[in-house]
matplotlib code that plots the C-alpha trace (Angstrom):
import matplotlib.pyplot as plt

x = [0.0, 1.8, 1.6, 0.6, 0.7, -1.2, -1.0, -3.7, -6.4, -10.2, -12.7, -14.9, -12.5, -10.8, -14.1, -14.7, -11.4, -11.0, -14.7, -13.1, -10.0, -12.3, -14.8, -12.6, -8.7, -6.2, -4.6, -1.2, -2.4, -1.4, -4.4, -2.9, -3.4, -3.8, -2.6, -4.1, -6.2, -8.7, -10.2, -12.9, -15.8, -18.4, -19.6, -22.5, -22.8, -25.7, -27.4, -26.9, -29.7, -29.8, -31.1, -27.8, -26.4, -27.1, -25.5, -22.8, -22.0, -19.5, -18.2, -19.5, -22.2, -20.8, -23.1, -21.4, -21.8, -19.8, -21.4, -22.4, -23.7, -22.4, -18.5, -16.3, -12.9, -10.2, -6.9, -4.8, -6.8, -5.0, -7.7, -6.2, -8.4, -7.4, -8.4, -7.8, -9.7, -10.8, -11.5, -8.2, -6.8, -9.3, -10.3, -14.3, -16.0, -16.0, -12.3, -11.4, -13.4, -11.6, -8.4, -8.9, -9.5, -7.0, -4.4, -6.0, -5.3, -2.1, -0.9, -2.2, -0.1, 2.4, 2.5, 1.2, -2.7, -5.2, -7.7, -11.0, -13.6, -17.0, -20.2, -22.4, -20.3, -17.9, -14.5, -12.2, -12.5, -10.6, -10.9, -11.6, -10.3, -7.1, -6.9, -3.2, -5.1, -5.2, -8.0, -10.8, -13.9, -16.9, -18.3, -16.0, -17.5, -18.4, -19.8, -23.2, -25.5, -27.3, -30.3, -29.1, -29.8, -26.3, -26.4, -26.8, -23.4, -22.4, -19.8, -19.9, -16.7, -15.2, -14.3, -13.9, -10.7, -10.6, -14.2, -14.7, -16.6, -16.0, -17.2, -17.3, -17.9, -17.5, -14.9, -13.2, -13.1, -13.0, -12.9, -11.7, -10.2, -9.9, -7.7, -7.5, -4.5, -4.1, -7.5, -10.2, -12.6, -14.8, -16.9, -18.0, -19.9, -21.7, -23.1, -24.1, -20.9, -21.7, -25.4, -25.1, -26.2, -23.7, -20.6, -17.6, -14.7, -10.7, -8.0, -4.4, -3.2, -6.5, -5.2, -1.7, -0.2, 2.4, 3.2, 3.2, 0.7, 3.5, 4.8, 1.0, 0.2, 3.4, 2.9, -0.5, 0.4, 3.0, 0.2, -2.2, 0.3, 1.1, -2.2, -3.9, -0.8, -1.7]
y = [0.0, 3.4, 6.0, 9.3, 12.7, 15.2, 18.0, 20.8, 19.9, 21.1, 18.0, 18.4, 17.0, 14.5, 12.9, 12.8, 11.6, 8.6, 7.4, 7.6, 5.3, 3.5, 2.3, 2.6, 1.9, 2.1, -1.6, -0.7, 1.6, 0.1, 0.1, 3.8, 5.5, 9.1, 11.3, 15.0, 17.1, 19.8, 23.5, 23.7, 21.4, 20.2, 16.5, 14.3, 10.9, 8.9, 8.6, 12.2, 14.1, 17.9, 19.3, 17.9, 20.8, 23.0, 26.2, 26.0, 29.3, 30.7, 27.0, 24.5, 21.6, 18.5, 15.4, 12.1, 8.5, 7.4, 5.9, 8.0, 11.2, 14.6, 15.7, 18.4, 18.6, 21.4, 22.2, 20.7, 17.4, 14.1, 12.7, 8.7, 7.6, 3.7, 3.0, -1.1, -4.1, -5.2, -8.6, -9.1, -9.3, -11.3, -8.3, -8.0, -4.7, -5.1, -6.6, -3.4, -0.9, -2.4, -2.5, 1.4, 2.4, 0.3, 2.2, 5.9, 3.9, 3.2, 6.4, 8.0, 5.5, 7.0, 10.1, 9.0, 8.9, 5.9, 5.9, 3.9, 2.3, 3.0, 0.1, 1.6, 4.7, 4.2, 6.1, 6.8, 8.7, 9.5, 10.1, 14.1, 14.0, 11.7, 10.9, 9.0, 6.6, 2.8, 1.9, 0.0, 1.4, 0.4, 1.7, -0.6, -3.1, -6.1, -10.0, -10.0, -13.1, -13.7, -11.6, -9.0, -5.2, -3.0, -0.7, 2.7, 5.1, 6.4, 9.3, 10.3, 11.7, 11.4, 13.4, 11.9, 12.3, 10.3, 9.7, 7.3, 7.0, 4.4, 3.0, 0.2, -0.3, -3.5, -5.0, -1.5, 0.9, 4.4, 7.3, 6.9, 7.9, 11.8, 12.0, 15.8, 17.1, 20.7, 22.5, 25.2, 23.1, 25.6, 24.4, 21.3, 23.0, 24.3, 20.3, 17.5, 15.2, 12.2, 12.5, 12.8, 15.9, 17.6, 15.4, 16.8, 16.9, 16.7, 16.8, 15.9, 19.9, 20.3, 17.3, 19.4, 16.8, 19.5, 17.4, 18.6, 17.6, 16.1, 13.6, 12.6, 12.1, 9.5, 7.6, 6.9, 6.0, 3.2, 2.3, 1.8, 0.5, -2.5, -3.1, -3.3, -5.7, -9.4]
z = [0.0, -1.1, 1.5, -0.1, 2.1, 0.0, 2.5, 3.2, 0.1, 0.2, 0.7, -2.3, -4.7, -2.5, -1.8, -5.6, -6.2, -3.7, -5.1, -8.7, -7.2, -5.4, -8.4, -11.1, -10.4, -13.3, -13.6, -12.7, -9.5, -6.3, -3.2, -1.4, 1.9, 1.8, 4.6, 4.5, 6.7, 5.0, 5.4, 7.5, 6.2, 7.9, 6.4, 6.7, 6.6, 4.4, 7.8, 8.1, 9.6, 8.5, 12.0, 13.6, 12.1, 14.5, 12.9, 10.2, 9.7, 7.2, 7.0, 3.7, 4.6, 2.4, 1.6, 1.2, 1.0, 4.1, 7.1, 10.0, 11.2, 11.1, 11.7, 11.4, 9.1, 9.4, 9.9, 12.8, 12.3, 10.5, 8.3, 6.8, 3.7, 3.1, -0.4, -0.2, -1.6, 1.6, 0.1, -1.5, 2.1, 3.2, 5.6, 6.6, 7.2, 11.0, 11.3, 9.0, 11.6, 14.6, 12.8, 12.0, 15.5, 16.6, 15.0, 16.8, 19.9, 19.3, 17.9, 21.1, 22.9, 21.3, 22.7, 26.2, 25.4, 26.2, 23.5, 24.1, 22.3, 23.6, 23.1, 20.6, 19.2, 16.9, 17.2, 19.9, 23.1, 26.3, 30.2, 30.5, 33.8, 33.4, 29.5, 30.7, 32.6, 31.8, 33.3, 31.4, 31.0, 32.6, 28.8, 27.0, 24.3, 26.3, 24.8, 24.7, 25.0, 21.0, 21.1, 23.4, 22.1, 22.2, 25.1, 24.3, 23.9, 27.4, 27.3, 30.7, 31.5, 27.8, 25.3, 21.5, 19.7, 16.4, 14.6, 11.8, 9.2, 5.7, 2.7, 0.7, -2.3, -4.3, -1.9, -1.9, 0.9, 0.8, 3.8, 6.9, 9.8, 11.4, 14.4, 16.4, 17.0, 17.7, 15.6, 16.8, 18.2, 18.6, 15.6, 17.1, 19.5, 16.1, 15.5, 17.4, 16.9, 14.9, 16.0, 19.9, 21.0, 24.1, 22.8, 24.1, 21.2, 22.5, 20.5, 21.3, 22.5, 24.3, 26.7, 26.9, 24.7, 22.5, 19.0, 15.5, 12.9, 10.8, 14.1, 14.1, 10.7, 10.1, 13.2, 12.6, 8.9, 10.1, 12.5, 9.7, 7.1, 10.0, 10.7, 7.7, 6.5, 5.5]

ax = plt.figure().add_subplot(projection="3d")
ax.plot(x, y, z, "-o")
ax.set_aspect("equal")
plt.show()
């Protein structure tokens, strides 16, 4: 998988362009990971419900055909796009999810964060009050007997730092993975964060965790070049 950082690049076209890869890649094209991050956008999701956005502003509303709710791009913010043929390495759709945040978590670990999954809400989120703590959470995906409904998201005490949101299409996945590192954060506060009205957003400076955009972006490419590896 060829690693490609394309630097500060406005969503429109990168959406448009990682569909054309996705649906119709050139023989000789190898799959590709694209590291970027974007101008302010905000995005929704094909479940995306319009009165999420609770006032956009001066900043673009995008529609797309990713999974999920609403979210907000911009600068200070690693966004990963893996376009792969999930079925060529023998990779299904929720292996490839856990694989993705898996590879948040351990970029965080990286720099002295633990990153959580939460039952119910996809992404990754850590303690407000100590986000260095390993402790598990009592919110934590847990086995459920067959039958049993999934609990319903608790964020008490957490704030969410990498959101996801993917597609696939004919084996092949496009979107991704955003991860915060140092952004205005202010216009989260202008949406209900992936649908959850009151969900606190963190990103990596915000937790007094000083690292550049560049140390985040390659770290969490290793982490997703060895992990989706087969």
């Amino acid at each position: 998988m060829e690693t490609r950082f394309l630097g500060r690049v406005n969503y429109a076209p990168t959406f448009q362009a990682m569909k054309d890869f996705a649906h119709q890649p050139a023989p000789d094209e190898r799959e590709q990971l694209w590291i970027c991050e974007h101008p302010p956008v905000f995005t929704l999701g094909l479940a995306g419900r319009p009165e999420h956005v609770l006032a956009p502003g001066d900043i673009p509303v995008v529609a797309t055909d990713r999974g999920g709710q609403v979210t907000y791009h911009g600068p200070g913010q690693v966004v990963a796009y893996p376009l792969i043929d999930l079925q060529r390495r023998g990779i299904f759709v929720k292996e490839y999810v856990y694989r993705l945040e898996e590879a948040a978590i351990r970029t965080l670990r990286a720099f002295g964060v633990t990153g959580h999954r939460v039952a119910g809400a996809p992404g990754i989120y850590v303690r407000l009050a100590d986000p260095f703590s390993h402790a598990l959470l009592p919110q934590r995906p847990q086995r459920r007997e067959p039958g049993q409904p999934a609990p319903a998201p608790d964020f008490t005490g957490l704030g969410k730092i990498a959101a996801l949101g993917i597609k696939v299409s004919r084996h092949r996945s496009y979107h991704g993975l955003a991860l915060n590192v140092a952004m205005d954060l202010q216009p989260f506060e202008r949406i209900n964060p992936c649908g959850y009205p009151g969900l606190r957003t963190v990103d990596l400076a915000s937790l007094g965790v000083a690292v550049s955009w560049d140390e985040v972006a390659h770290e969490l490419a290793g982490q997703l070049q060895r992990l989706l590896a087969v």
